[in-house]
PALUM-505327 format. One record per residue (C-alpha): residue in one letter; x, y negated, z negated. Coordinates in steps of 0.001 Angstrom, whole numbers, plus 524288, in hexadecimal, padded with zeros to 5 digits. Each point is the difference from the previous one (the first is absolute). Example, Ala and Ser with C-alpha at 12.3 -4.5 7.8 and 13.67 -1.06 7.14 Angstrom:
A8300C811947E188;S8055A7F29080294;
This chain:
X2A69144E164944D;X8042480DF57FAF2;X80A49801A67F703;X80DF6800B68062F;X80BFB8065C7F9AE;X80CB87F55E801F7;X80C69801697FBA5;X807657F3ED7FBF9;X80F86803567FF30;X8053E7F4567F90E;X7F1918002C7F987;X804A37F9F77F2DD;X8062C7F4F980507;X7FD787F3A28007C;X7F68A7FDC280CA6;X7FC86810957FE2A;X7FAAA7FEAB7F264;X7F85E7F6E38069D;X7FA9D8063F80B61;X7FEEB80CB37F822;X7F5AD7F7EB7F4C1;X7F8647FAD580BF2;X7FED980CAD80689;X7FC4A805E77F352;X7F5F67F62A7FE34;X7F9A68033080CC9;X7FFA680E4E7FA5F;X80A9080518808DB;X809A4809DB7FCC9;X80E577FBEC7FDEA;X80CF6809307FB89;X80A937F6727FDAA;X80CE9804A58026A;X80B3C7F7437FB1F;X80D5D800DF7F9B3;X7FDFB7F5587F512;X80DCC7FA1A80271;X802207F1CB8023B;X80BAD7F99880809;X8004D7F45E7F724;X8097B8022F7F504;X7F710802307F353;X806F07F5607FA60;X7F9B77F79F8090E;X7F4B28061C8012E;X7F3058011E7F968;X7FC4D80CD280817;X7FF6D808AB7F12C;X7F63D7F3B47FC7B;X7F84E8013A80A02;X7FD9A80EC680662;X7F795802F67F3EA;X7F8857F6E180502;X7FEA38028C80E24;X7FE1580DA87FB36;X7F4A77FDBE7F5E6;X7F7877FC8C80CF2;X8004B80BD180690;X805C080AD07F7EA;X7F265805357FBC3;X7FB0E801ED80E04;X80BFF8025F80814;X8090A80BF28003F;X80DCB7FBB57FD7A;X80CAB806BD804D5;X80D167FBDD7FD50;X80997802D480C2E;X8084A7FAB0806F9;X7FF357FEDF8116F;X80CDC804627FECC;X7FBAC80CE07FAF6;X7F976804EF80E37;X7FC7180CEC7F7DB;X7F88B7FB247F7A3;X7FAA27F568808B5;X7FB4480A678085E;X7F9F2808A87F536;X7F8477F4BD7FAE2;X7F9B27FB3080CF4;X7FB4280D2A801EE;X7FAEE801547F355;X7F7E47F4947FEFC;X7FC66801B280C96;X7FFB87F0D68036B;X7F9787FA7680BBD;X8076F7F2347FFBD;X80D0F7FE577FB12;X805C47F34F7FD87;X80E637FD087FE3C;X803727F57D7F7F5;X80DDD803BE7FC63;X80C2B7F78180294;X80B377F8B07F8F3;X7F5CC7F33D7FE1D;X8098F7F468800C9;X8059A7FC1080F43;X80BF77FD537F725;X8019680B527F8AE;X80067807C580CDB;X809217F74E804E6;X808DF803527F557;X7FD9180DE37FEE6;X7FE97803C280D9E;X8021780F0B7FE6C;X7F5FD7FFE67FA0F;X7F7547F727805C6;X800C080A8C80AC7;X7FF0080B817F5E6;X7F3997F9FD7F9B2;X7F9727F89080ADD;X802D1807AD80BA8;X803E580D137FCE0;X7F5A87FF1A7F532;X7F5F67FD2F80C53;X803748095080677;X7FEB080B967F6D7;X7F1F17FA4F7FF08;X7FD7E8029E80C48;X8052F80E167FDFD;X7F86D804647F778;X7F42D7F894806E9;X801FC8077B80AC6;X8006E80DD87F6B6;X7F30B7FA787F961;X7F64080589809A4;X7F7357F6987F848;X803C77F11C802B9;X7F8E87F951809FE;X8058A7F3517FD66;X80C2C7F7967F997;X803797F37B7FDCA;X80CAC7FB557FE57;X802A47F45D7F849;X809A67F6FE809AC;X803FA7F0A67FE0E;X7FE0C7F29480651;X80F3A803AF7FFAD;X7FFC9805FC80CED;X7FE5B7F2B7807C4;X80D697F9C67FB6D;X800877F1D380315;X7F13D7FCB7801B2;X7FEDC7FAE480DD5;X7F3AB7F9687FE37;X7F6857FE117F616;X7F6778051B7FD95;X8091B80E0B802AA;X7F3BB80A60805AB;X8037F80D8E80167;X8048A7FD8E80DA3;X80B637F8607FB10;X80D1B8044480491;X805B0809D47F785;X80D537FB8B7FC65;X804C5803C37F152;X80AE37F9737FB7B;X804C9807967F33C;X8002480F347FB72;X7F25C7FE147FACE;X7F7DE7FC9480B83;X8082D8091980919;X7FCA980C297F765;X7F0FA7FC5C80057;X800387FF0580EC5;X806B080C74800D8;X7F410804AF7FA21;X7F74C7F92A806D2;X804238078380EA8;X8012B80C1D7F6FB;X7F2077FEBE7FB1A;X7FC6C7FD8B80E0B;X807C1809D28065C;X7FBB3809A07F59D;X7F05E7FBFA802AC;X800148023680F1D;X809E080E377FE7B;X7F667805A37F5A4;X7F2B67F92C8015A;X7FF477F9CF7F22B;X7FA9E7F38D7FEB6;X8082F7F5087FC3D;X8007C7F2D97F897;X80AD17F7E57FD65;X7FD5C7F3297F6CB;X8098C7F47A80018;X7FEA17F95E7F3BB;X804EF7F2027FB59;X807207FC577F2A3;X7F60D806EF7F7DB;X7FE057FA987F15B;X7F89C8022A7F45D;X7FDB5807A37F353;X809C580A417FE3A;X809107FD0B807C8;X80E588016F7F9CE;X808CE8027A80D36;X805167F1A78015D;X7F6AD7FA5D80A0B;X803A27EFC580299;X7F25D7FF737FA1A;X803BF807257F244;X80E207F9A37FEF7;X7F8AA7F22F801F6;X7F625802017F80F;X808808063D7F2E3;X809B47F5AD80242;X7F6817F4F07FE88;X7FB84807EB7F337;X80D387FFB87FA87;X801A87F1E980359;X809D28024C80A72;X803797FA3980D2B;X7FA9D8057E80BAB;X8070A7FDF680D43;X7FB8E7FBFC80D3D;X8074D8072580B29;X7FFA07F5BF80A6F;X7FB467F7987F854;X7F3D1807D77FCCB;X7F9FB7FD7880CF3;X7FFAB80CF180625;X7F23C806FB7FEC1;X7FC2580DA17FD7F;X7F2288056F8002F;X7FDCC804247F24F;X7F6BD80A887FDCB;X7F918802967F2BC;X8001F80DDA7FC07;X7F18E8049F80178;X7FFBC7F9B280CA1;X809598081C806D8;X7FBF880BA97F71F;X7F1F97FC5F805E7;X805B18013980E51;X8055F80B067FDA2;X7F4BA807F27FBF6;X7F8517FA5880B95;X80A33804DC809CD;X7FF9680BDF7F7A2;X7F071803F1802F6;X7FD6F7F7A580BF9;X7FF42805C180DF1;X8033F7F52B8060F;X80CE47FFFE7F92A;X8055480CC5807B1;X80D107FF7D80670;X7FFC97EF9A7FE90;X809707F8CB7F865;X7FD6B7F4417F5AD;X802F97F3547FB6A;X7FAF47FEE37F1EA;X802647F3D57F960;X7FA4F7F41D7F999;X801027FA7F80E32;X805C77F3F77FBDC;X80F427FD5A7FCFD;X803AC7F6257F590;X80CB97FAE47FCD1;X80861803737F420;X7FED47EF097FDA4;X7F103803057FF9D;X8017780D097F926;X806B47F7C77F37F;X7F7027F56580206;X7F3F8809967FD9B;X80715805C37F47C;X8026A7F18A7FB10;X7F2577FE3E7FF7F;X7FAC780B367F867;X80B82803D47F736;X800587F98C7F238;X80DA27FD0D8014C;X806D47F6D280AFF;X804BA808D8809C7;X80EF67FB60804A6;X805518014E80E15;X80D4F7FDA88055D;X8049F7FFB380D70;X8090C80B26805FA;X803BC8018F80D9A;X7FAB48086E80B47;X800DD80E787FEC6;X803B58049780F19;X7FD1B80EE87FB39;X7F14C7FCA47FD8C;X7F7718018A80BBD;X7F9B97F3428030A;X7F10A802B17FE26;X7F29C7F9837FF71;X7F2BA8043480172;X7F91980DDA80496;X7F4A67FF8E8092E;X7F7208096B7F93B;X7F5AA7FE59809C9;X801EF80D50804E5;X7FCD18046C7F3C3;X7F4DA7F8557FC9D;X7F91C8039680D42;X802C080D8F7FF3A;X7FF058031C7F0F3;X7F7067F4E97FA1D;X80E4E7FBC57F8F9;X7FC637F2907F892;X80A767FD717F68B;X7F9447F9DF7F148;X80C727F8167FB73;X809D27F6558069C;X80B357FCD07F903;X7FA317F51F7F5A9;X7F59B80B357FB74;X8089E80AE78006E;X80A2F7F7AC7F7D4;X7F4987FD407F4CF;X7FB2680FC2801D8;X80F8A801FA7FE35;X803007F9BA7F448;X7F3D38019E7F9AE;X8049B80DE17FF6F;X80B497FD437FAEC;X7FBC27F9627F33F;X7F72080C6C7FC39;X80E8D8065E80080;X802BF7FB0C7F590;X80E677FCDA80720;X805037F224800C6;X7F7537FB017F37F;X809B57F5E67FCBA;X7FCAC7F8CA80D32;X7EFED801AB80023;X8022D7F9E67F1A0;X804237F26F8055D;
């Protein structure tokens, strides 16, 4: 396949850095445009730990701008230099809960943000494609399980309204200006690097600490956690496929597993005994499940390598070349 030219805004991010080492790999080439800012407060954060690290992947082979989608300018001046012929937007406030707090701007960053993307995608006179990076967030309640992309559309906080908002933009924008569009909903990502207070971090540095990790509904409701490279994986797939154009995805592990099972799994690897409590039913949470991801495995050749158990070991694994958390890998 020849060489294409894609733009990742949001590129040193968690899932970006990702999707901009694989596209590297595959000798594509990638400008990464980010803001390096983090909505976690530091103190809580390892994000000055670990961008060093994202960064060490891909800073010899990618061309790296700092700005901001705010800045429309400059967003506009740097699609037209590079010249890209996919764009992918992977910028939003990453927590559901964190936009539900800061809702201003959730719609500042998320939407606003997505649409000054589109902007200067439609100044480019180079992009032929974009993905937009969207959430299993957009169904709400899951009606049934597993939820394919068919499923009612029905968001029940800030978060998954802004990334439907985007999702008829995207559309919208396709059909007005003949663009080609994809729009990805992933699933509780996890995995090496990640510092923006996933369920799947918080459980995992609790249990390192030797602290007590509650179960919402008794830790029964399931989620369809999805290791890092696997969505990162999708992603470049949708990215150079042309089946992919104008189609939206599930990509997941496929499978949802409890929080119970999620503590269970951690139980069994960690050196330490991992603690759980029970807490009561959080009505602001969407009730979720599993993705059907046969869409994408028909139309990409999607196969997700780790379920939950694998990407747990993969996961922690990680975490004791870190150097973090020795006291607990000492036990």
């Amino acid at each position: 396949m020849k060489a294409k030219k894609v733009m990742i805004i949001g590129g040193a991010g968690f899932i970006g850095s990702n999707i901009a080492k694989e596209l590297l790999t595959l000798n594509h080439k990638v400008l990464v445009y980010d803001n390096f800012s983090c909505y976690i407060p530091r103190e809580q954060s390892f994000y000055n730990f670990y961008l060093p690290k994202r960064l060490k992947r891909i800073k010899d082979k990618a061309k790296i701008v700092r700005g901001d989608v705010y800045d429309k300018p400059k967003l506009i001046d740097t699609m037209r230099d590079f010249k890209p012929e996919i764009v992918i937007n992977m910028v939003a406030i990453p927590l559901a809960t964190a936009s539900d707090e800061f809702f201003e701007d959730a719609i500042q960053i998320n939407l606003n943000g997505h649409i000054n993307v589109l902007e200067a995608i439609r100044y480019s006179n180079s992009v032929e494609r974009f993905l937009y990076s969207s959430s299993s967030f957009v169904y709400g309640h899951f009606k049934y399980d597993p939820a394919d992309e068919d499923h009612p559309t029905l968001p029940i906080d800030i978060y998954g309204g802004t990334k439907l908002s985007c999702e008829i933009l995207s559309r919208s924008f396709s059909k007005k200006f003949g663009i080609e569009h994809v729009i990805i909903r992933p699933s509780a990502v996890y995995g090496p690097t990640d510092v923006n207070r996933r369920v799947s971090q918080i459980f995992l540095e609790k249990a390192l600490l030797g602290e007590t990790l509650g179960l919402y509904n008794g830790g029964e409701d399931k989620v369809d956690f999805t290791y890092i490279t696997d969505i990162a994986h999708g992603f470049v797939l949708a990215t150079l496929s042309p089946n992919a154009a104008n189609q939206t995805f599930n990509i997941t592990a496929g499978e949802g597993k409890s929080a119970k099972e999620f503590a269970e799994i951690l139980d069994k690897i960690l050196p330490i005994k991992v603690k759980t409590e029970i807490k009561p039913t959080d009505l602001n949470r969407p009730i979720r499940g599993s993705l059907d991801i046969s869409k994408a495995r028909k139309l990409l050749g999607y196969e997700p390598k780790y379920q939950l158990e694998e990407g747990l070991k993969e996961y922690v694994n990680y975490i004791k070349t870190t150097g973090l958390f020795k006291k607990a890998f000492k036990k």
